[in-house]
C-alpha positions in Angstrom: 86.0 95.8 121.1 83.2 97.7 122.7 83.5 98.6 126.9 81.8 96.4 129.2 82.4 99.3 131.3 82.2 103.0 132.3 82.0 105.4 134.8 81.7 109.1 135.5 82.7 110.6 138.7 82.5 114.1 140.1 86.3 115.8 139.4 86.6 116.3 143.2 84.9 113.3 144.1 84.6 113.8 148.0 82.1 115.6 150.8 81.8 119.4 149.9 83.3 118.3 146.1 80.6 120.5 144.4 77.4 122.3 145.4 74.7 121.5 142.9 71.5 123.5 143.9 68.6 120.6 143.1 65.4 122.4 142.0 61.6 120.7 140.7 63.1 119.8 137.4 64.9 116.9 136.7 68.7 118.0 137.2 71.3 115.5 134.8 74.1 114.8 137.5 76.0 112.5 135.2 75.5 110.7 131.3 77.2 107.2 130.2 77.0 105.4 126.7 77.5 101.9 126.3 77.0 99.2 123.3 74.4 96.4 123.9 73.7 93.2 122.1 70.3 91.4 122.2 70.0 89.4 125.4 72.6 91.7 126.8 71.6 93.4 130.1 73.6 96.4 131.9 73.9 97.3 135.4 73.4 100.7 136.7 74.8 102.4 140.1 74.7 105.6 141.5 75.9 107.1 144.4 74.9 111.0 145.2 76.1 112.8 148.5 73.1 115.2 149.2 72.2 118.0 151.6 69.3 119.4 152.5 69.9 123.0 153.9 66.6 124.3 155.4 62.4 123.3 155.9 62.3 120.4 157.8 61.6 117.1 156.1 62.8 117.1 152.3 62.6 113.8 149.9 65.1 114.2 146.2 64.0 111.7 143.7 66.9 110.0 141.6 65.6 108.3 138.1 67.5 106.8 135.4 66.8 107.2 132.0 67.4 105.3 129.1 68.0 108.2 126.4 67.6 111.9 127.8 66.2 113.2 130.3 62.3 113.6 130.2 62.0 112.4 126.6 63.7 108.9 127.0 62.3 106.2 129.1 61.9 106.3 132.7 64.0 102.9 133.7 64.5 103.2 137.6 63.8 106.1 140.1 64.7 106.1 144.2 63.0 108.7 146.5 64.7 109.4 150.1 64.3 111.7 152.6 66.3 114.1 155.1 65.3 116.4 158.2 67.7 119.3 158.0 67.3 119.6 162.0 69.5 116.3 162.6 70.2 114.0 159.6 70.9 116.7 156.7 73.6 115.1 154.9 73.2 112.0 153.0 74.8 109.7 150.5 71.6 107.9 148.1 72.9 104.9 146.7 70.8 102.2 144.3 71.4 99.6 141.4 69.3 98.7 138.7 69.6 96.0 135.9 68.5 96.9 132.4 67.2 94.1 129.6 64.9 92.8 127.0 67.5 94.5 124.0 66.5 92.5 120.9 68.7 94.4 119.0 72.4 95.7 119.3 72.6 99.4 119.5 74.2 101.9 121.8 72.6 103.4 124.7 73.3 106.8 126.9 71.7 106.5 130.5 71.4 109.7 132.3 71.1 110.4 136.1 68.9 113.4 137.4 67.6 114.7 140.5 65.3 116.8 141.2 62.9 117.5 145.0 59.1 116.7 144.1 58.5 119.0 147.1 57.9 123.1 146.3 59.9 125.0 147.9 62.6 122.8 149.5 66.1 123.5 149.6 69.0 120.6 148.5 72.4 120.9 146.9 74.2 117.5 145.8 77.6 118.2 147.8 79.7 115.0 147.1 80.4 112.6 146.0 78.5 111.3 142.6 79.8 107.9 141.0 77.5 106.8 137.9 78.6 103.5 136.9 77.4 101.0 134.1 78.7 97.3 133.8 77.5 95.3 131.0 76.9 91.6 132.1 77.8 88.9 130.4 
Protein backbone atom coordinates (compact mmCIF):
# COMPACT_ATOMS: atom_id res chain seq x y z
CA UNK A 1 0.00 0.00 0.00
CA UNK A 2 1.46 3.28 -1.02
CA UNK A 3 1.60 6.45 1.92
CA UNK A 4 -0.96 8.87 1.78
CA UNK A 5 1.48 10.61 3.93
CA UNK A 6 4.88 12.04 4.71
CA UNK A 7 6.81 14.45 6.34
CA UNK A 8 10.34 15.75 7.00
CA UNK A 9 11.20 17.74 9.92
CA UNK A 10 14.33 19.50 11.03
CA UNK A 11 16.19 16.85 13.71
CA UNK A 12 15.97 19.63 16.38
CA UNK A 13 12.81 20.96 15.23
CA UNK A 14 12.64 24.15 17.51
CA UNK A 15 13.84 28.15 17.48
CA UNK A 16 17.78 28.19 17.10
CA UNK A 17 17.43 24.22 15.77
CA UNK A 18 19.81 24.90 12.84
CA UNK A 19 21.41 27.96 11.21
CA UNK A 20 21.11 27.60 7.46
CA UNK A 21 22.78 30.70 5.78
CA UNK A 22 20.09 31.48 2.76
CA UNK A 23 22.04 32.87 -0.26
CA UNK A 24 20.59 34.04 -4.18
CA UNK A 25 20.27 30.47 -5.12
CA UNK A 26 17.59 28.32 -4.54
CA UNK A 27 18.58 26.48 -1.13
CA UNK A 28 16.69 22.65 -0.81
CA UNK A 29 15.49 22.91 2.96
CA UNK A 30 13.70 19.56 2.70
CA UNK A 31 12.61 16.64 -0.22
CA UNK A 32 9.36 14.23 0.00
CA UNK A 33 8.27 11.38 -2.48
CA UNK A 34 4.88 10.25 -2.79
CA UNK A 35 2.79 7.86 -5.27
CA UNK A 36 -0.09 9.50 -7.24
CA UNK A 37 -2.91 8.14 -9.28
CA UNK A 38 -4.68 10.04 -12.10
CA UNK A 39 -7.24 12.39 -10.58
CA UNK A 40 -5.22 12.19 -7.36
CA UNK A 41 -4.17 15.54 -5.91
CA UNK A 42 -1.59 16.12 -2.98
CA UNK A 43 -1.31 18.75 -0.46
CA UNK A 44 1.80 20.55 0.33
CA UNK A 45 2.77 22.58 3.71
CA UNK A 46 5.71 24.13 4.82
CA UNK A 47 6.58 25.86 7.79
CA UNK A 48 10.33 27.62 7.89
CA UNK A 49 11.51 29.73 11.01
CA UNK A 50 13.70 32.56 9.39
CA UNK A 51 15.96 35.30 10.52
CA UNK A 52 17.11 38.03 8.94
CA UNK A 53 20.45 39.31 10.70
CA UNK A 54 21.42 42.68 9.17
CA UNK A 55 20.31 45.54 6.09
CA UNK A 56 17.10 46.69 6.88
CA UNK A 57 14.20 45.28 4.89
CA UNK A 58 14.91 41.65 3.50
CA UNK A 59 12.09 39.42 1.47
CA UNK A 60 13.15 35.10 1.25
CA UNK A 61 11.19 33.47 -1.41
CA UNK A 62 9.93 29.79 -0.75
CA UNK A 63 8.90 27.71 -4.08
CA UNK A 64 7.98 24.19 -4.40
CA UNK A 65 8.94 22.08 -7.03
CA UNK A 66 7.65 19.19 -8.55
CA UNK A 67 11.03 17.23 -9.39
CA UNK A 68 14.42 19.08 -8.47
CA UNK A 69 15.17 22.09 -7.89
CA UNK A 70 15.51 24.46 -10.91
CA UNK A 71 15.00 21.75 -13.46
CA UNK A 72 11.55 20.45 -12.31
CA UNK A 73 8.50 22.51 -12.40
CA UNK A 74 7.88 25.58 -10.41
CA UNK A 75 4.39 24.50 -8.67
CA UNK A 76 3.95 27.22 -5.80
CA UNK A 77 6.32 30.05 -4.46
CA UNK A 78 5.58 32.54 -1.25
CA UNK A 79 7.65 35.83 -0.85
CA UNK A 80 7.69 37.60 2.77
CA UNK A 81 9.50 40.14 4.28
CA UNK A 82 11.47 41.14 7.60
CA UNK A 83 13.06 44.48 9.03
CA UNK A 84 15.98 43.24 11.12
CA UNK A 85 15.58 46.60 13.31
CA UNK A 86 12.26 45.19 14.98
CA UNK A 87 10.56 42.06 13.43
CA UNK A 88 13.76 39.86 12.48
CA UNK A 89 12.52 36.56 13.30
CA UNK A 90 9.85 34.87 11.50
CA UNK A 91 8.00 31.61 10.90
CA UNK A 92 6.66 31.50 6.78
CA UNK A 93 4.00 29.20 6.54
CA UNK A 94 1.77 28.25 3.18
CA UNK A 95 -0.18 25.27 1.50
CA UNK A 96 -0.64 24.43 -1.85
CA UNK A 97 -2.70 21.68 -3.65
CA UNK A 98 -1.20 19.78 -6.55
CA UNK A 99 -3.44 18.07 -9.59
CA UNK A 100 -4.23 17.32 -13.18
CA UNK A 101 -2.02 13.69 -12.78
CA UNK A 102 -3.37 11.60 -15.75
CA UNK A 103 -1.18 9.02 -14.96
CA UNK A 104 0.10 7.16 -11.67
CA UNK A 105 3.65 7.72 -11.05
CA UNK A 106 5.68 8.86 -8.07
CA UNK A 107 6.63 12.32 -7.39
CA UNK A 108 9.57 14.08 -5.13
CA UNK A 109 8.59 17.76 -4.21
CA UNK A 110 11.43 19.81 -2.93
CA UNK A 111 11.42 23.05 -0.77
CA UNK A 112 14.04 25.86 -1.32
CA UNK A 113 14.76 29.19 -0.28
CA UNK A 114 16.63 31.57 -1.43
CA UNK A 115 16.58 36.01 -0.83
CA UNK A 116 15.99 37.64 -4.44
CA UNK A 117 17.65 40.66 -2.82
CA UNK A 118 21.81 41.00 -3.38
CA UNK A 119 23.43 41.27 -0.57
CA UNK A 120 21.02 40.46 2.20
CA UNK A 121 21.66 38.48 5.08
CA UNK A 122 19.06 35.41 6.38
CA UNK A 123 19.66 32.06 8.10
CA UNK A 124 16.57 29.54 8.37
CA UNK A 125 16.95 29.09 12.39
CA UNK A 126 13.94 26.71 13.26
CA UNK A 127 11.79 25.06 12.83
CA UNK A 128 11.08 23.47 9.13
CA UNK A 129 8.09 20.91 8.80
CA UNK A 130 7.59 19.92 4.94
CA UNK A 131 4.55 17.91 4.88
CA UNK A 132 2.55 16.06 1.89
CA UNK A 133 -1.02 14.56 2.28
CA UNK A 134 -2.44 12.84 -0.63
CA UNK A 135 -6.34 13.55 -0.78
CA UNK A 136 -8.64 11.26 -1.41
Amino acid sequence: MAQSFVFYELPNNNVNGASIPISNAPIPLASLTLDVTPGGMIALRSNVGWQTILGGRTNVLFKLWRGAPITGTLICSAVEGAESSFDRDRVTSFLHVDSGFTTSQRITYTLTVETPDAGKTVDVIGPVTFIARLIP
